[in-house]
C-alpha positions in Angstrom: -55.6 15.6 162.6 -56.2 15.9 166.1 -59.8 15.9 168.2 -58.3 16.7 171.4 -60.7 14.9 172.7 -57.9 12.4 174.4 -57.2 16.1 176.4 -60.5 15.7 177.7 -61.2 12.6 178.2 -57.7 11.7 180.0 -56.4 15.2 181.5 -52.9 14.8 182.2 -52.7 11.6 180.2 -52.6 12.8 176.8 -51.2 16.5 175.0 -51.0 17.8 171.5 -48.6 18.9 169.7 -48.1 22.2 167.3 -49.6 19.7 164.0 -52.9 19.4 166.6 -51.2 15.3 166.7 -52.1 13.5 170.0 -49.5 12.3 172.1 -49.1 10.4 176.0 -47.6 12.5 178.4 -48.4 10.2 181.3 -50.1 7.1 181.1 -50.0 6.9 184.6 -52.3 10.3 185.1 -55.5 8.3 184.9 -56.6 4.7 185.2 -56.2 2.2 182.9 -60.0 1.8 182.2 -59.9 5.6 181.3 -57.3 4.8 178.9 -58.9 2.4 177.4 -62.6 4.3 177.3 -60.7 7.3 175.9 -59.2 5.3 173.2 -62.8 4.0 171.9 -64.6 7.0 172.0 -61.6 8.7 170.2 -63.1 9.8 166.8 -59.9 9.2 164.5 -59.5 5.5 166.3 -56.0 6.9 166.8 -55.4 5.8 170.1 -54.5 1.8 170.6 -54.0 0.4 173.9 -51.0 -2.4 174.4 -50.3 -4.2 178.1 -47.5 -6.7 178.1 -47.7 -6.8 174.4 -51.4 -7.6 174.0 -53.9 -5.0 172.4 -56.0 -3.9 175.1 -57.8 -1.4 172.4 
C-alpha cells in the first residue's frame, strides 16, 4: 500500500505504480536531506535510505 506521500514530499524523486507501490524515479531530483526527511515521515516506513552501503534511514 502506497501513501503517496514520497510524491509529495520528494516531487520528481519518487512515482507510483498501478498497485499504488512507491518507487525512485530520480534520486537525484531533490537533495539528499529531502530524501532522507521523506523517508521518516513516510507512514508505511517503506522508504530506507543506503550511501556507500551504510543505512542513512
Amino acid at each position: 500500500m502506497g501513501s503517496g506521500h514520497c510524491i509529495v514530499e520528494a516531487p520528481g524523486a519518487f512515482d507510483l505504480d498501478d498497485d499504488g507501490i512507491s518507487f525512485v524515479v530520480d534520486p537525484a531530483a531533490v537533495s539528499e536531506d529531502t530524501i532522507i526527511d521523506t523517508a521518516r515521515k513516510c507512514p508505511t516506513q517503506a522508504i530506507s535510505v543506503h550511501r556507500d552501503g551504510v543505512r542513512l534511514h
